[in-house]
N, C-alpha and C positions, 0 to 999 in steps of 0.2 A: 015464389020464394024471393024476398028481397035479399038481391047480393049486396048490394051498397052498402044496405044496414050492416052486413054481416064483417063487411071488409073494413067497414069504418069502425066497427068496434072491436076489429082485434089491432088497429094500429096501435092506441092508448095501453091495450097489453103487452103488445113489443116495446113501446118506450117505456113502459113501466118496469121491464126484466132488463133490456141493454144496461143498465149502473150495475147490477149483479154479475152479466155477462162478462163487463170489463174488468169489474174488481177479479172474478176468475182468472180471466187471458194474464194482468199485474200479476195478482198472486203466483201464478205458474212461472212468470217470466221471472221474477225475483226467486223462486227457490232455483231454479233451473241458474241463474248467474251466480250463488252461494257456491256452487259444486265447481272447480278448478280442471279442468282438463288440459293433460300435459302428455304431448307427442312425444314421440319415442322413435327414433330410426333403427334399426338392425341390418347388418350387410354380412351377411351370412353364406356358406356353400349350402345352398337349401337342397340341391341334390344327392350332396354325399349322405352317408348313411348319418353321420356326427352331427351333420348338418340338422337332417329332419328332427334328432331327438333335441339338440338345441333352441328350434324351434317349438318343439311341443312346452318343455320346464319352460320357456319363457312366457308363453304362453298360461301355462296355467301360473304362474310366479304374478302377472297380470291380474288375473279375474282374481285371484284371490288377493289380491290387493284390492280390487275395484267391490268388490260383495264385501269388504268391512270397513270399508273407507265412507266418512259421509261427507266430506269436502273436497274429496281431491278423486282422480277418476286419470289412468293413464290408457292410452294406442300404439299399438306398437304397427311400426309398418316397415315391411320384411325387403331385401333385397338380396337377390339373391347375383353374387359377385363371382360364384366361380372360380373364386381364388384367383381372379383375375388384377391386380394392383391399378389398371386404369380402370377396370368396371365399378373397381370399390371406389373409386374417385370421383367419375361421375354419377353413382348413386350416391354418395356422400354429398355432392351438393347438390341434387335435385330435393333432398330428403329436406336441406337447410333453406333452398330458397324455397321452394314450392310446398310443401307440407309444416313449416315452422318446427321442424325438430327442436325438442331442447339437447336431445341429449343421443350419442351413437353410438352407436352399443357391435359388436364382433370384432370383423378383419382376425381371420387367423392365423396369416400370416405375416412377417416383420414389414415387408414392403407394402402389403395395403394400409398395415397400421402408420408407417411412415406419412404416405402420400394421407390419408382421410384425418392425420392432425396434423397436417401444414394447414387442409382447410379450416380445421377446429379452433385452429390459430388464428386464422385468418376472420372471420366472422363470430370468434370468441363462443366456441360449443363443446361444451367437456367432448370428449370421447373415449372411450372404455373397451380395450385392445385383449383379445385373448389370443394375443401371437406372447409366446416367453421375450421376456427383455434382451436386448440385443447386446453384442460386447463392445458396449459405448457406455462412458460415462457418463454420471448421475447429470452432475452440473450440467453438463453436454444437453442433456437429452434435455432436462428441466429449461433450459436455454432456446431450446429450437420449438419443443414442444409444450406449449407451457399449460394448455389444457390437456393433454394425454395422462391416463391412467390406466398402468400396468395391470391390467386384471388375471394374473398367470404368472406360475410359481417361474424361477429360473430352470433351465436346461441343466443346470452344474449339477444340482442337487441327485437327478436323475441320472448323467452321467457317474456321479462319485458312487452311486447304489448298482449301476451294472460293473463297475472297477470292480468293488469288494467284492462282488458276487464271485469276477475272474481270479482274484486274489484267493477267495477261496477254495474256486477249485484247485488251484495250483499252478496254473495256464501261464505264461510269457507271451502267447502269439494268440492273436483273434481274428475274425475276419468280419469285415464290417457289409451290412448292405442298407440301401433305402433307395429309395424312389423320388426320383429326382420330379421338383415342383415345377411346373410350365414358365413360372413365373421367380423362381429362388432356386438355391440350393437346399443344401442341409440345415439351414438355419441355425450356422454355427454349431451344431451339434456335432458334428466329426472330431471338429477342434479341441473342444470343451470333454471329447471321450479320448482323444490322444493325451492329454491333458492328465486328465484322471488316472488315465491306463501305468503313465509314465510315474505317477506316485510310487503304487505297488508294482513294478520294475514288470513288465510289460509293456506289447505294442501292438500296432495295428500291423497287421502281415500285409493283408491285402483288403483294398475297398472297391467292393463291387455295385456301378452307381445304372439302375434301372432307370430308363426314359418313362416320362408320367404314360400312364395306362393307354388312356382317350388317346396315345400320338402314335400308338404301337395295332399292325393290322393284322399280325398272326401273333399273339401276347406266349399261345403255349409255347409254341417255336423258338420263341426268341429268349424266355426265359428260362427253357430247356438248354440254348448253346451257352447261356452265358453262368448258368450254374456249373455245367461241364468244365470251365475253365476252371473250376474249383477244386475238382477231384485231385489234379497232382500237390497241391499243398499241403505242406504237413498239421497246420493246424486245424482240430476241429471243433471248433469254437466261433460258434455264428451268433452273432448281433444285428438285428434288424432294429434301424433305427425309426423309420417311417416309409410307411407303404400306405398305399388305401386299402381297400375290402378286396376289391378285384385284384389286386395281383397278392393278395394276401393268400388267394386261394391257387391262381396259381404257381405261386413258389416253390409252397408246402406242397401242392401236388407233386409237380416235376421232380422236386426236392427228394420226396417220397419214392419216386421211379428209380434214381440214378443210386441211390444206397447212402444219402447224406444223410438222411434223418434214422441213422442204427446207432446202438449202443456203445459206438464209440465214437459219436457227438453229441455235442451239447448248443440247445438254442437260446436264444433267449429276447423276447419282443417288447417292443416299449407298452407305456401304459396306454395310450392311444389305440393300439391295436388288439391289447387284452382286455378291454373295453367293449371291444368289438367280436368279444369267441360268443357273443349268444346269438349271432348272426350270421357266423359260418356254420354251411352244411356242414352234415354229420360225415359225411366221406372226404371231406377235407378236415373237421376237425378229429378222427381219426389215425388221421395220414400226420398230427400234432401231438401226438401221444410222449408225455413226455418234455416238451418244448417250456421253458420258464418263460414267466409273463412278471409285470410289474404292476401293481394296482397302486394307488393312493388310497389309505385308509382313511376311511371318515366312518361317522356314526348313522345306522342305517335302525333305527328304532323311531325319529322322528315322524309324525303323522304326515309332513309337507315331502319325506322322501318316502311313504309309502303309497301315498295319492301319486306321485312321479311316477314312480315304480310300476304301478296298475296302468295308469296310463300310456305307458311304453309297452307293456305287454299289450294292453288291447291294442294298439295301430300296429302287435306283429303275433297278430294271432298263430300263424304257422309256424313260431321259433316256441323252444322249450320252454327257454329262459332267460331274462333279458335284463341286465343290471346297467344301469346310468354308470358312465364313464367321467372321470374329472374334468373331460371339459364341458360337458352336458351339465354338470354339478356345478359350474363354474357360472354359466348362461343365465342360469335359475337363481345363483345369488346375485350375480349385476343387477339383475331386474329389482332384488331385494334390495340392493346397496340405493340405486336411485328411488326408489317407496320409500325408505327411510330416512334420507337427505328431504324428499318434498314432506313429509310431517313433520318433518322439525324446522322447517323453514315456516309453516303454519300461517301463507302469507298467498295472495292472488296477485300478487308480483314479483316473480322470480325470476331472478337476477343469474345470468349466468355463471358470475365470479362467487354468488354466494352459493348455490349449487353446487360447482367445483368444490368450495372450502366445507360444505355440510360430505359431500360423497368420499373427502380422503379424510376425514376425522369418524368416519365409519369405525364401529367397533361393537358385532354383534357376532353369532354362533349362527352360521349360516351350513348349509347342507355338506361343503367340504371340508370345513372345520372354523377355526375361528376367523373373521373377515378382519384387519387390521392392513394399515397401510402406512406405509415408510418410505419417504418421497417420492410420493403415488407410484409405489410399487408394495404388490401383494406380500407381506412379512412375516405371518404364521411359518416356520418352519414344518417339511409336511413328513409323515408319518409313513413311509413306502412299504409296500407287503408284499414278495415272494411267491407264484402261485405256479403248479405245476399243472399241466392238462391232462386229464384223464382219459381215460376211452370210457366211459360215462354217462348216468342223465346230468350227474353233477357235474360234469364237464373239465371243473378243475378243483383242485387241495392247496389249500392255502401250507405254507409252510415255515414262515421266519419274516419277523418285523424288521426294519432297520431305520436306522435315524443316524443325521451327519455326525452326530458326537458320541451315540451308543453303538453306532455298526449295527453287526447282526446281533439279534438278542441268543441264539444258540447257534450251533454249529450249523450251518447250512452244508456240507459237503457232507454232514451227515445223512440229514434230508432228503439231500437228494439223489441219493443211492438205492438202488432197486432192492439192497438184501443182499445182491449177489453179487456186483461190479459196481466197481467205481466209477462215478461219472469221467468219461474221457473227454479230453482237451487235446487229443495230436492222436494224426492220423496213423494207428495199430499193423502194425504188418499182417499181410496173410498168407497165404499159400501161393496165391496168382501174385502178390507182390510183395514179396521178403522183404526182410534188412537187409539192405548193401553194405555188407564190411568187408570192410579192405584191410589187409594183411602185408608184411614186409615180406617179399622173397627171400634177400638176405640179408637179417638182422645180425646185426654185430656180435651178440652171446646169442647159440642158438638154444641155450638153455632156457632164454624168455620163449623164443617160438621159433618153429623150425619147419619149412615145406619143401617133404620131398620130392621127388621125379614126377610120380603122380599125384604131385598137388594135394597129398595129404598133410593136413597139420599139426602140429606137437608142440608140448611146451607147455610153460607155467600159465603164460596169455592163455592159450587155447583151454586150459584143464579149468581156469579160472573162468572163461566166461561160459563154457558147459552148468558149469552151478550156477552160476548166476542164472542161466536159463531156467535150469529146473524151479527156482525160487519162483522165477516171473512168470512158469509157465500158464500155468491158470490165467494170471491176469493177463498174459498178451497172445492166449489160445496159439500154447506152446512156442512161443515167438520164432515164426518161422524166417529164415537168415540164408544168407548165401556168399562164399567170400571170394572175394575177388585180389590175387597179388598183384604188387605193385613191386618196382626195383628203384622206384626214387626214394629220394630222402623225404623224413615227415614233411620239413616245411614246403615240399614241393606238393606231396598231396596235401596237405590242410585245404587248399584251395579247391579242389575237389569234392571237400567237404558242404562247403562252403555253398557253392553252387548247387548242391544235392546229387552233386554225380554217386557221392557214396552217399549210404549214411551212417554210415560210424567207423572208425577203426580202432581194432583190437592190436595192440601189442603195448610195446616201451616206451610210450611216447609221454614227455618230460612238459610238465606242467610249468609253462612259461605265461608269464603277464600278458605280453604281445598275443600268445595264443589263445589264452583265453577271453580276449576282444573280439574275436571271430566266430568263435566254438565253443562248444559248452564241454568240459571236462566232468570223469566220473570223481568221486572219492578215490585218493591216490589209495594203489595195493603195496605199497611199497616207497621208502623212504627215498631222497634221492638229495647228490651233493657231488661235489667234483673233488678229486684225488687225485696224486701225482703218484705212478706204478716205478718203481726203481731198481735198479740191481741192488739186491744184498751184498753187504762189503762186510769182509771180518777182519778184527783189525790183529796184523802178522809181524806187528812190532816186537824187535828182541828185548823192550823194556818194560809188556805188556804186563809181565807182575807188580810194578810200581801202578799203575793206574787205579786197581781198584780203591787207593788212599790217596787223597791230594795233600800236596806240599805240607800244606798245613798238619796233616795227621799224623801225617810221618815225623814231623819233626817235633808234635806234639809229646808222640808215643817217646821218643827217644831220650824225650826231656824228662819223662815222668819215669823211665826208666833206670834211668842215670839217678835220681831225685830217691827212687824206691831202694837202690842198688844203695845206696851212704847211708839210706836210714836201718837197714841192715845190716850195716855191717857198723854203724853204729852202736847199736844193740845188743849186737853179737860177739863182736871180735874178744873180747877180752870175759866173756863166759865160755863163746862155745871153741872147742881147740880146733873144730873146720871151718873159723875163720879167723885163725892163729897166725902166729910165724911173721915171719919179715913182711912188709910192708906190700910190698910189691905183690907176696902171697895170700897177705888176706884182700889186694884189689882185685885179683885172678879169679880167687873163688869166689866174691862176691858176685862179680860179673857174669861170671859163668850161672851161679845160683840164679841171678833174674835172670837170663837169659832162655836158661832151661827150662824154669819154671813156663814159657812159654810153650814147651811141648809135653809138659808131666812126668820129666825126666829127672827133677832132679834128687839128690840122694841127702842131701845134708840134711841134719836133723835142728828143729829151731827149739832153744830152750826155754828162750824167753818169752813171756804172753804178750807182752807188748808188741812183740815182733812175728808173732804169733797172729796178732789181730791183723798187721801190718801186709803179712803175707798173704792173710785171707782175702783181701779187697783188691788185691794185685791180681790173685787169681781172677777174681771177677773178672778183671775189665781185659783178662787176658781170656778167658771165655767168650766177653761179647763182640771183641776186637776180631778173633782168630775165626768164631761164626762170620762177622760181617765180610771179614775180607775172603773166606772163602767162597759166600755166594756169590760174590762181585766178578769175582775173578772166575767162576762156573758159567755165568754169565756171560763174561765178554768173550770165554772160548767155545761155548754152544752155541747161543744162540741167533740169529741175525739181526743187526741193527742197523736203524734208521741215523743215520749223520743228524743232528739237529742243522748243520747248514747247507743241506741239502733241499732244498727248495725252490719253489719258483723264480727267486730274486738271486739263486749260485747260477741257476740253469742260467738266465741273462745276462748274468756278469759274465761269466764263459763263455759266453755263443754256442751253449751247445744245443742240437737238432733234438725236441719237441715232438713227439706223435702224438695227433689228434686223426679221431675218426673222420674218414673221408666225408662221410654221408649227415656231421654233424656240423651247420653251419655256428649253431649257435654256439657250440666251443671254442672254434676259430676266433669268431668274433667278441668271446670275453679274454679271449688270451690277446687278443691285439687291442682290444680297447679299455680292459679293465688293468691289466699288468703290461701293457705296453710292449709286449713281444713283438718285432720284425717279422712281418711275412715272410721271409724266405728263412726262419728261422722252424717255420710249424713245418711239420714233415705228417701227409696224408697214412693213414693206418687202418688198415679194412678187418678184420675178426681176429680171432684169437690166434691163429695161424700166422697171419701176418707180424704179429707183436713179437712174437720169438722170432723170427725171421730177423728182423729188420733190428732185433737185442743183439741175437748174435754177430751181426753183421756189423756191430757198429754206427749202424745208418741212425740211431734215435737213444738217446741218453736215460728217456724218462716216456711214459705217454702221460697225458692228461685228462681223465676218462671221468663218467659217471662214477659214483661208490657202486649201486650192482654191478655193475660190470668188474669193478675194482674187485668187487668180490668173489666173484665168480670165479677171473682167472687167479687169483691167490689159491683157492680153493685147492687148484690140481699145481703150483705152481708155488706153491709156498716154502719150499726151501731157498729156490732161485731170486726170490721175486719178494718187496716190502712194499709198504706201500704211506703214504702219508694219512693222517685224520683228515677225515672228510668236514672241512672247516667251513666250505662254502655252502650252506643248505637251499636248495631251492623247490619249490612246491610237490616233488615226487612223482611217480610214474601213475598214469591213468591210461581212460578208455575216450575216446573220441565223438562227440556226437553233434551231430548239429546248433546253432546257437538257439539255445533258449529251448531244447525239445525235451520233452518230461519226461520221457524214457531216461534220460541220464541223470535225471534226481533217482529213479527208480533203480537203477544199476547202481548208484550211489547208497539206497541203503539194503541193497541186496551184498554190497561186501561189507558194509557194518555189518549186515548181520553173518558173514560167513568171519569176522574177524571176532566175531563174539561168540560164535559155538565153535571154533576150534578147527573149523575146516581148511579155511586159510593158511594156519600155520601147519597144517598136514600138506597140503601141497609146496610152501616154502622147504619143509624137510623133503619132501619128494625131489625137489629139482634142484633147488638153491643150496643144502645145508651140504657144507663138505666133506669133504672123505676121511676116514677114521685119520688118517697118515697127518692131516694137516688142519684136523679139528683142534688139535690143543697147542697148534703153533702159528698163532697169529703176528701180526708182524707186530713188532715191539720197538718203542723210540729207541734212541742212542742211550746204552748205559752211562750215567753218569758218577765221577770219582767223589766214592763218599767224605764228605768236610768234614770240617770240626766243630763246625754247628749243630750237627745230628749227634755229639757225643762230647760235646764240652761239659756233660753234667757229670757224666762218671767218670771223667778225667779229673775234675776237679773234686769229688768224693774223695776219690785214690789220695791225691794230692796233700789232702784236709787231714786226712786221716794218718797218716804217715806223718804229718808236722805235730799232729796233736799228742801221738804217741811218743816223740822225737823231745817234746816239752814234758810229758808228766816223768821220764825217764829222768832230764834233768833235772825235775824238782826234787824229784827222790833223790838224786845222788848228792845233791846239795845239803837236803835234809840229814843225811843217814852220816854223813862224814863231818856233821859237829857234833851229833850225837856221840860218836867213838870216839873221835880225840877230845873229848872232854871226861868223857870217862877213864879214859888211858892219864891222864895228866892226874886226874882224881885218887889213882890203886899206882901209881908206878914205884911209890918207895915202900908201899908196901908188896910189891909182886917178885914171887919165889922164881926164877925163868930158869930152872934146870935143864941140863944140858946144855947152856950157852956158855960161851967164853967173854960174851961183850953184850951189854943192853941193846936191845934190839927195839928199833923204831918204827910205829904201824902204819903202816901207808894203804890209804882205801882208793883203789883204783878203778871202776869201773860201773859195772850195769847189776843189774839185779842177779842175785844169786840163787841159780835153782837147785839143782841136784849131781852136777857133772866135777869132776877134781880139779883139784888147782894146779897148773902148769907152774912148777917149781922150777924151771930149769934157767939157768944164768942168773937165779936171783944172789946169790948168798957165796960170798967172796970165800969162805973157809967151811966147805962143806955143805951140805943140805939140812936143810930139819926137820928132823924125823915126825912127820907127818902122822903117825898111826899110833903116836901115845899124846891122850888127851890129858889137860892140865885141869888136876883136880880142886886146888883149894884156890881159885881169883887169877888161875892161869889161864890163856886163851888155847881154845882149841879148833883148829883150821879146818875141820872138817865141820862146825857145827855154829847155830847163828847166834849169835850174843842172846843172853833169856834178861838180862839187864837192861837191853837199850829199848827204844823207843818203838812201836810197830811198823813205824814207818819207816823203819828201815831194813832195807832188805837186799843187804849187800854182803858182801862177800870180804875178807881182809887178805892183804900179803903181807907176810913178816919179812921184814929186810933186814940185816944189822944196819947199825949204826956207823 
């Protein structure tokens, strides 16, 4: 076999294929440099649980970028920091010197985000931070960090969604925990919930702060003693603000053991760790029955969050059920945010400033909702959801949206009620540990409460808060109580309260500004105001029949009396013969006539209408006159009266001695500070016993008491005893309870409701209402002398009327006496006057003429004239009224001689 030949003729076929070979290896090298490969760093907790599924979405957020991308192709390379702030630091520039990162993606805490954008700053590398913004401003932060981007909602938004949650139930007091970071605290979150808490008039009670997991070497141990420290507060309302997995599970366990997680607490866990319920065991999520969580709502129908979804379930095939958390949701859109920035840059030079300005002008529908950013800070406002945990495959129930401007979309305290009990916010009394009420041994009226020898108690208080029990009993499983007396004054216990040495007191205790800064009051049962108590004076003046008319009336009456008295006798005197005769006789009678007419005595008969009408309106005002003055004067001899200057400002002009109850500071100190009274002016005064005591004796002028009490002793004491209007009002009597504990809103509408069905005011008639003797004798101001203000109208009616009759009389008489002597001048030579010796001249003298005779006597110097024979042909006849004259006249004639 020739090899030579063999070998020399396959050289010319190798040089013949090499131009083919090379154009191949060109062709590969040229498509292979079209396609853009762009690093990617991640610094991540790649052990926590958040950690790995952050790692998986980004992961697949990648390859599905790179399987539809034809020009561009990203790597992502993982570090895992630990939540350590310098580990994030040195992988942060290992990532940028040694791998060419463009771009650095986690840090989820505020401190590694800090330190890994000095370096971003420093060698000009975006970086994309899913720690929440810190409480530093914008400028601030855009100034130090000028590559950094917020990829993570605010902490506020979150905080102001667990406030209203509290706000809902009805809560004041909360109790906070989390898990303090190796490397941070609370990350401003404490702040940002006190914050919140204090909108809707709430606070933080107590914050209970857990050392991180990894540094703890008996975890159940330690988190058993430090729950323990929980049981004596009264509120039960728990807030876990961040924990990991592992102590997630021992909380709730121990939690579970000690009796924190019963139906009269309430939990509630950030979105972080409800995130994480498809990851705790079933005997811990169990032991969470109940416990509210927070989610972020986003839209869970997209194909890229149902490949997520599958994905997460296969790497936990042992869990039931496993749903991506917002910040796992969050992992998966950054890796979106940088794909979308390098296609629209559409360039194999890329520029890190131009990167920066394509990833914050970001605006697409990414898996936790809309991606937008607002001086590279994430700006979608988020969408928060309410979920409660079941005992379940479902595990939890969704319950109530809420958003910063719409709240809750429905009642949430509805929700989240079993049916049967209301979700509770403060720690329930029980058997093993009662309500501590405290009680006055001796209370100033024992009519409020009274304990005898053996310590049994009585009274309005005590009859009062038995109903209220009955009301609550259900909801505070029969609310069991125990009471403890006390001999000090309130403001001495409050403080007691205060401390939780009690927790309530039941009696009369006066709802003051100052006290309710300390303690929470119930709805007052009863009205309250301060009163001045006084001896009853009756007044034993010998002039005390003039009082019930002042000057003025009197001298009114006398004038209109005098006025009534001329226009009567006006009228009268020269028709009627009973107010005839000498002068001085017809003043007597007439005088006598008003006078009488005051008691319906008198006898004289009135002729005339005019005088008639006159006398009628007299009577009047002698009816309303002789009523008023007699009630007046019944009055000022029965019943007791109050001096109108008799008050706090006589009491001080006087120097007289003041009783104020012993045991009451705050009376003392408005009598000395508001009305300026001398201490050695107030005189100490102990119960009802004492107040007589210390009346009779002289020792105290007046006391200065609450109105119950004022009332009280009137009640048995109301002849002796007046009292002033309760002018000063202040907040009213109540129940005592601790500050902010929701049992005293609940006592509060347990007496609405007993003042709305009627029970209430059965127990005020039971203890309060008075005794028959001095029910209808209340104390009554000073009677005052009725004026002539109250009666100047029918004084002057009288008046009017009496002048008007006084006038038409003299029109008439004017009238009627030209009619006659014109007619007498007209017939006088022709008139027959039989029987006369001399012309006789007619003289018309008087008032109207009715039916009574004419007093003839002294008239007619030679004889009388005979009266009883009438002149028949144009003679006048004296008994009878001219049929010739005018109508208008209506008088009477006397014949005189000449």
């Amino acid at each position: 076999m020739n090899i030579y030949a063999e070998t020399s003729n396959s050289v010319p076929n190798i040089l013949l294929r090499l131009p083919l070979i090379i154009m191949l290896l060109l062709f590969h090298c040229l498509a292979g440099s079209s396609q853009t490969t762009t690093s990617i760093g991640v610094i991540i907790d790649v052990n926590s649980e958040t950690g790995k599924q952050q790692r998986t979405a980004m992961q697949i957020a990648a390859q599905s970028f790179n399987n539809y991308s034809n020009n561009q192709n990203i790597i992502l390379f993982f570090r895992d920091s630990n939540r350590n702030p310098l580990q994030a630091a040195s992988d942060a520039e290992e990532l940028i010197t040694k791998e060419k990162v463009k771009v650095i993606i986690g840090m989820e805490t505020w401190q590694e985000a800090a330190l890994v954008a000095d370096l971003g700053a420093k060698f000009q590398v975006p970086t994309i931070s899913f720690s929440s913004p810190p409480l530093v401003s914008l400028s601030l932060m855009q100034l130090r960090w000028p590559f950094l981007i917020q990829m993570a909602h605010n902490h506020s938004a979150q905080m102001n969604f667990i406030a209203n949650m509290i706000h809902a139930f009805n809560s004041q007091q909360v109790i906070a925990i989390y898990e303090n970071n190796p490397y941070s605290t609370d990350s401003g979150m404490l702040s940002l919930l006190s914050e919140a808490l204090q909108k809707v008039n709430s606070h933080i009670e107590y914050v209970l702060v857990l050392p991180p997991f990894i540094s703890l070497s008996n975890p159940k141990g330690f988190v058993l003693d430090e729950l323990l420290k929980l049981l004596p507060l009264k509120s039960r309302v728990f807030i876990v603000l961040q924990a990991s997995l592992p102590m997630v599970n021992y909380l709730f366990t121990e939690a579970k053991k000690i009796g924190l997680l019963e139906k009269d607490s309430s939990w509630i866990i950030n979105e972080e760790i409800t995130s994480m319920l498809g990851y705790i065991d079933k005997s811990v999520l169990s032991s969470m029955e109940a416990v509210l969580g927070i989610k972020n709502n986003y839209s869970t129908s997209s194909s890229a969050y149902t490949q997520l979804r599958e994905n997460l379930q296969a790497d936990h095939t042992e869990k039931v059920e496993s749903e991506p958390g917002s910040k796992v949701l969050l992992a998966y859109d950054s890796i979106s945010t940088v794909t979308k920035a390098l296609e629209k840059m559409n360039t194999n030079s890329i520029s890190s400033k131009m990167l920066l300005e394509e990833m914050v002008s970001s605006n697409f529908n990414g898996l936790i909702g809309d991606i937008r950013f607002k001086e590279r800070q994430l700006s979608n406002t988020p969408i928060l959801r309410v979920i409660k945990v079941v005992d379940n495959d479902k595990k939890v129930m969704e319950l109530d949206f809420w958003t910063p401007k719409l709240k809750f979309a429905e009642s949430l305290s509805e929700k989240t009620s079993d049916g049967t009990t209301e979700t509770r916010t403060w720690k329930v009394p029980t058997v093993t540990n009662p309500l501590k009420v405290a009680i006055p041994m001796y209370p100033i009226v024992d009519k409020f409460l009274e304990v005898s020898q053996n310590h049994s108690a009585s009274g309005f208080c005590i009859d009062l808060f038995n109903e209220i029990r009955v009301i609550l009993s259900d909801q505070y499983s029969g609310l069991p109580y125990r009471f403890y007396t006390f001999t000090e004054s309130y403001d001495t216990i409050l403080p007691k309260v205060i401390d939780e040495t009690y927790d309530a007191i039941v009696g009369d205790v006066t709802i003051l500004a100052d006290r309710s800064r300390n303690v929470s009051f119930t709805q007052p049962y009863t009205e309250s105001g301060l009163s001045l108590i006084l001896p009853a004076e009756n007044d034993d003046s010998a002039w005390l029949f003039m009082k019930p008319f002042s000057w003025e009336m009197w001298f009114a009456t006398v004038v209109i009396l005098i006025y009534t008295m001329f226009i009567i006798w006006f009228l009268e005197h020269r028709l009627n013969p009973e107010f005839g005769g000498p002068l001085k006789t017809q003043i007597s009678n007439t005088l006598w006539f008003a006078f009488s007419s005051l008691f319906s005595v008198h006898r004289e008969k009135i002729n005339s209408n005019s005088a008639r009408v006159v006398v009628g309106v007299w009577l009047f005002l002698v009816l309303v006159l002789t009523s008023s003055y007699t009630a007046n004067l019944s009055s000022l001899l029965t019943v007791p009266k109050l001096r109108s200057d008799r008050n706090i400002e006589w009491l001080k002009q006087n120097n007289l001695p003041i009783g104020c109850a012993s045991t009451s500071a705050f009376l003392k100190n408005y009598l000395i500070q508001v009305y300026n009274i001398p201490r050695h002016q107030i005189v100490d005064v102990g119960g009802e016993d004492d107040y007589m005591d210390k009346f009779k004796n002289k020792k105290i002028s007046a006391i200065f008491a609450e109105s119950p009490y004022v009332k009280l002793f009137l009640n048995k004491h109301c002849k002796d005893y007046i009292a002033t209007t309760a002018a000063y009002k202040f907040g009213g009597m109540g129940f005592v309870f601790q500050k902010d504990a929701p049992i005293a809103k609940d006592f509060s509408v347990a007496i609405l409701t007993l003042a709305e069905n009627g029970k209430l005011k059965a127990l005020e008639d039971k203890w309060l209402t008075p005794s028959n003797q001095c029910s209808n004798n209340s104390p009554s101001p000073q009677t005052e002398s009725l004026t002539l203000n109250k009666f100047w109208g029918i004084y002057l009616i009288c008046a009017a009327t009496s002048t008007i009759c006084l006038l038409l009389a003299s029109l008439k008489k004017y009238l009627c006496k030209g009619n006659v002597i014109a007619e007498y001048d007209d017939n006088k030579g022709n008139q027959n006057w039989t029987g006369l010796d001399r012309p006789v001249q007619l003289v018309e003298f008087g008032t109207e003429f009715a039916s009574g005779p004419i007093n003839t006597s002294n008239r007619y110097a030679s004889g009388p004239i005979n009266t009883s024979n009438r002149y028949v042909s144009g003679s006048y006849n004296t008994s009878n009224r001219y049929d010739n004259t005018s109508n208008c006249c209506d008088t009477e004639l006397d014949i005189k001689p000449v």
